[in-house]
Legacy VTK file of the C-alpha trace (Angstrom):
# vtk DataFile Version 3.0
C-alpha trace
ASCII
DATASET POLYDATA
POINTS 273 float
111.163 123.167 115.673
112.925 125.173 117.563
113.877 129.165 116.183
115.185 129.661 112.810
118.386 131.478 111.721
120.312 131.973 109.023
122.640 128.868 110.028
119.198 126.573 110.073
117.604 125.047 113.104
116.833 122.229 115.270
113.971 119.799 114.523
111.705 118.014 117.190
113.297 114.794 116.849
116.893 116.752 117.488
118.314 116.626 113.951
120.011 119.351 112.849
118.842 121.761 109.683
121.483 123.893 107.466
121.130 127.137 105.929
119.454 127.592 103.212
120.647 125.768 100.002
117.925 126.873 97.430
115.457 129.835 97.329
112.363 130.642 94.929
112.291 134.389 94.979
108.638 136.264 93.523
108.233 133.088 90.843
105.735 133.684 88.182
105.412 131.194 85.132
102.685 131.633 82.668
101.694 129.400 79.844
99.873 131.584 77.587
97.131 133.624 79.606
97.388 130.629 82.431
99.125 131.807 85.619
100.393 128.344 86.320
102.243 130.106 89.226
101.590 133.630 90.746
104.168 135.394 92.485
105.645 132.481 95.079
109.083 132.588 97.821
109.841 129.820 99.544
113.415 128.705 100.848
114.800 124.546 101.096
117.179 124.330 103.807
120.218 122.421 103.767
119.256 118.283 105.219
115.722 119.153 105.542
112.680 116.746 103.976
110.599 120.122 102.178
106.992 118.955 101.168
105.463 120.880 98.951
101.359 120.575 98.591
97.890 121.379 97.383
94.992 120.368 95.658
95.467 119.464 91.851
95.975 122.211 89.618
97.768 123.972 92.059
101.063 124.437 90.344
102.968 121.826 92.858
104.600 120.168 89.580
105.359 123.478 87.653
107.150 124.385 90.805
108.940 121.148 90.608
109.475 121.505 86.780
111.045 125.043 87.599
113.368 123.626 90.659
114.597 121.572 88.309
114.800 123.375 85.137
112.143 121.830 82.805
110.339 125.434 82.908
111.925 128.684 83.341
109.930 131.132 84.838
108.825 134.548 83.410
109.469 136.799 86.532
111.418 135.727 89.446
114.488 134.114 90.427
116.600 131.102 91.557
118.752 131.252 93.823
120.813 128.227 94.411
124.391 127.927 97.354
123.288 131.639 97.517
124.240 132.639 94.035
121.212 133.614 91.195
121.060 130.504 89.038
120.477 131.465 85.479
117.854 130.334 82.704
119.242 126.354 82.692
117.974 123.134 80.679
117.702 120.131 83.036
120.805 118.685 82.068
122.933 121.694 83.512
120.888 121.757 86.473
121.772 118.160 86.905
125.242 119.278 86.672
124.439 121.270 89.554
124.078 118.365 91.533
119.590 118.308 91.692
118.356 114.966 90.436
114.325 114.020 90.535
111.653 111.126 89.785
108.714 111.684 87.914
105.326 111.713 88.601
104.571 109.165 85.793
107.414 106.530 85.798
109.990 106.948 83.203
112.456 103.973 83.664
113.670 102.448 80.105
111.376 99.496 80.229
113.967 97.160 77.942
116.562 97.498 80.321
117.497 95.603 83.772
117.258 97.237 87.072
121.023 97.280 87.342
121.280 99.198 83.617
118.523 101.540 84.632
120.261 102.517 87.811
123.708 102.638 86.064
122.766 105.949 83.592
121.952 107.817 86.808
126.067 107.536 87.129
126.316 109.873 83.473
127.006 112.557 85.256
130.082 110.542 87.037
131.607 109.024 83.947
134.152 111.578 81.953
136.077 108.849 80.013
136.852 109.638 76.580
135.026 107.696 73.937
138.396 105.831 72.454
138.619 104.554 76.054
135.126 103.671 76.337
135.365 101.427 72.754
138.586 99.603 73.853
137.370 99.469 77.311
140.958 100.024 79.016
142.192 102.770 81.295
140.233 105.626 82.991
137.035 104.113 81.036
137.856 100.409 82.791
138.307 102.115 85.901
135.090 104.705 85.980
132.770 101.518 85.454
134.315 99.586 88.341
133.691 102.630 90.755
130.316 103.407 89.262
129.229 99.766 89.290
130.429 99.307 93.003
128.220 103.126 93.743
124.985 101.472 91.919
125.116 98.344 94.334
125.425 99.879 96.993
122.470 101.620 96.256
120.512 98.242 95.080
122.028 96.774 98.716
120.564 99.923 100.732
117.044 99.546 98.468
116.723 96.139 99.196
116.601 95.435 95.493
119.087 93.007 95.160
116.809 90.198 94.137
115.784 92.022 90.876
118.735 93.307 90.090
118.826 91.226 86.599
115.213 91.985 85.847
113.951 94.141 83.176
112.006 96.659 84.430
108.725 95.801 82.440
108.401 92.682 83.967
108.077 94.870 87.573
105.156 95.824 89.520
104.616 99.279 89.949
105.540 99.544 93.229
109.376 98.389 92.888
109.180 100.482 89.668
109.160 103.583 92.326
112.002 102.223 93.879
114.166 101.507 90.993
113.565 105.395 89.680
114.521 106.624 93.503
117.552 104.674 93.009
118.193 106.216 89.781
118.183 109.374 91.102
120.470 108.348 94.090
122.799 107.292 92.060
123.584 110.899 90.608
125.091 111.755 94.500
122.346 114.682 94.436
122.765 117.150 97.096
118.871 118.330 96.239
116.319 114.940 95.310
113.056 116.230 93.553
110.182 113.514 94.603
106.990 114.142 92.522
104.313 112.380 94.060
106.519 108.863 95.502
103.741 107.176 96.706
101.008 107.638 94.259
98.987 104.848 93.162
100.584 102.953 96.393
99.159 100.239 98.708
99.719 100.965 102.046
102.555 98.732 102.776
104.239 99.983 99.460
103.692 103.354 101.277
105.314 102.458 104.602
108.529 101.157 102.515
109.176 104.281 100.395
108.580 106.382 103.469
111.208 104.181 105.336
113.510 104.839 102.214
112.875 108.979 102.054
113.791 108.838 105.617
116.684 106.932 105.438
118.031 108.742 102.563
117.717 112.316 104.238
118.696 110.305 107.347
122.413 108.763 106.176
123.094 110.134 102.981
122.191 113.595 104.343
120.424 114.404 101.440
117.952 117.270 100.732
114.609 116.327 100.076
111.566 118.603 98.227
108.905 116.113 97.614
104.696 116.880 96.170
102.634 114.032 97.944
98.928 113.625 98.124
98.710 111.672 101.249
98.542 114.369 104.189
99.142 111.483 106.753
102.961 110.437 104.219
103.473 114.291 104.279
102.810 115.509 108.080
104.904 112.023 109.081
108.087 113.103 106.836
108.564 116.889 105.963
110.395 119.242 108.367
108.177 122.114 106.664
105.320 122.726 104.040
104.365 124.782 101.424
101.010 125.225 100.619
100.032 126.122 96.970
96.399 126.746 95.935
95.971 128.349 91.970
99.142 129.248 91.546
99.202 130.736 95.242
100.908 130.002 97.924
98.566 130.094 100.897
100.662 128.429 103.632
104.095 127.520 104.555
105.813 126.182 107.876
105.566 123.263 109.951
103.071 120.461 109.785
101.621 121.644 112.488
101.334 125.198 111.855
100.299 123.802 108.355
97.609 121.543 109.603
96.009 124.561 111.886
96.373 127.049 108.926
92.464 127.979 108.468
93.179 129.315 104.800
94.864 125.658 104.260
91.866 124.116 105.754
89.327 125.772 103.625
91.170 125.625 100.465
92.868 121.437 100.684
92.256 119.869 103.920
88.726 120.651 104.699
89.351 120.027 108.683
91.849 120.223 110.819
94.083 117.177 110.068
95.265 114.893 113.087
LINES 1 274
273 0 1 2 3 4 5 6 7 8 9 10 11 12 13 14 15 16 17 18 19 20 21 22 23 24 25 26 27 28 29 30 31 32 33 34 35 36 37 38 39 40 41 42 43 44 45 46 47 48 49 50 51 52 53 54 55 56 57 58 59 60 61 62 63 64 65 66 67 68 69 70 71 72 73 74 75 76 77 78 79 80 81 82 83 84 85 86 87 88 89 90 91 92 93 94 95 96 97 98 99 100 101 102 103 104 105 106 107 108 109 110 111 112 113 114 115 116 117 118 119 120 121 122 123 124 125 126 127 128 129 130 131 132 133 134 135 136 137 138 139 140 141 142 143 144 145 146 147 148 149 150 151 152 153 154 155 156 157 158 159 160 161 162 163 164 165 166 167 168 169 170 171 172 173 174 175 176 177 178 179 180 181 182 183 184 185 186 187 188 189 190 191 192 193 194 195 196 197 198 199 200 201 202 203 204 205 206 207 208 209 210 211 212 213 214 215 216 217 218 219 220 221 222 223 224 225 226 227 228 229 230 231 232 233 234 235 236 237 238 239 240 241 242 243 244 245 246 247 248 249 250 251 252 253 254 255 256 257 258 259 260 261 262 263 264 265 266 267 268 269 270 271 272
């Protein structure tokens, strides 16, 4: 990585890094007498992959459910296109354009992949309900264009062939995928990954990373992910944040990350090649 400005940077590979989009400024968020977070900063940069990381218990998800509004944190503040973001429920800070998967899949089950990927379009379809009932007008119009968004999506997935299916009848693995096309389908400019390869074989692994990739790669898409596997994180993230208790105890490259001694005693017990 070459030096940081205000304007962003220059990666290894030659891809270019914006300013900074959102910023975590002195967060604190207690549940009761547990410091679930303790006083962290950290910036995501406009078109950068931002891995976030530590051992469990460390607070990666209540970061994650503070990003994108599930929690709202007792001291600190958002800061998001360089304005303070206010308290927010999740649905206004999916308004804001910041969609996310879950750690634990939560796809409607009943439903076919092409449904499931469809209500990631709600925030897309402003058709008044007597349109939607007689199904003529704007509301005819809106599902053409929303249908034609959520297969292209399917097409770039390489989900086509399950398109029809009912998502209980899935393995896990294409589960993943359907929910990261969920969450593509909401045009975010900020995609929350909580943990996108856990419970993964390998070559389940090597797909979604091929996906992340390609997301941040042609959709230009912001990425802050939490992943387990140090090998899926070091591979994809431009930077890392390090959280340990609460704390953060590292943040930069993967490589600066990887040599961090208080990172090494605390998650990855050697230095990681």
């Amino acid at each position: 990585m070459k030096d940081m400005d205000a304007d962003g940077y220059i990666t290894e590979d030659g891809r270019k890094i914006g300013g900074v989009v959102m910023e975590m400024r002195n967060i604190t968020l207690r549940f009761g007498g547990v410091v679930a977070i303790k006083d962290i900063s950290f910036d995501i940069r406009e078109g950068e992959i931002r891995a976030i990381i530590g051992p469990n218990g460390a607070g990666k998800s209540s970061m994650l459910n503070v990003i994108s509004g599930f929690y709202n944190p007792q001291e600190g503040e958002v800061y998001y296109k360089g304005e303070r973001r206010p308290p927010m429920k999740p649905y206004q800070v999916a308004q804001q354009g910041i969609a996310r998967t879950f750690q634990n899949i939560a796809l409607f089950e009943g439903m076919t992949v092409l449904d499931n990927v469809m209500t990631g379009r709600i925030r897309q379809m402003n058709a008044g309900l007597l349109s939607q009932a007689i199904w003529k007008g704007k509301a005819e119009r809106e599902e053409v264009r929303n249908r034609e968004a959520v297969e292209k999506i399917i097409d770039f997935l390489e989900i086509q062939h399950i398109r029809k299916t009912p998502v209980g009848r899935l393995p896990y693995g294409l589960k993943k995928r359907v929910e990261l096309a969920r969450a593509l389908a909401a045009e975010p400019s900020i995609l929350l990954l909580d943990e996108p390869m856990a419970g993964m074989n390998v070559e389940e692994k090597e797909d979604m990373s091929r996906f992340i990739l390609d997301v941040n790669d042609e959709f230009g898409t912001t990425i802050a992910l939490i992943e387990h596997d140090m090998g899926v994180v070091m591979d994809l993230s431009d930077r890392v944040v390090v959280m340990d208790y609460g704390k953060k105890i590292g943040d930069g490259t993967p490589d600066e990350v990887r040599n961090n001694q208080d990172v090494i005693d605390a998650y990855l017990g050697v230095a990681h090649d």
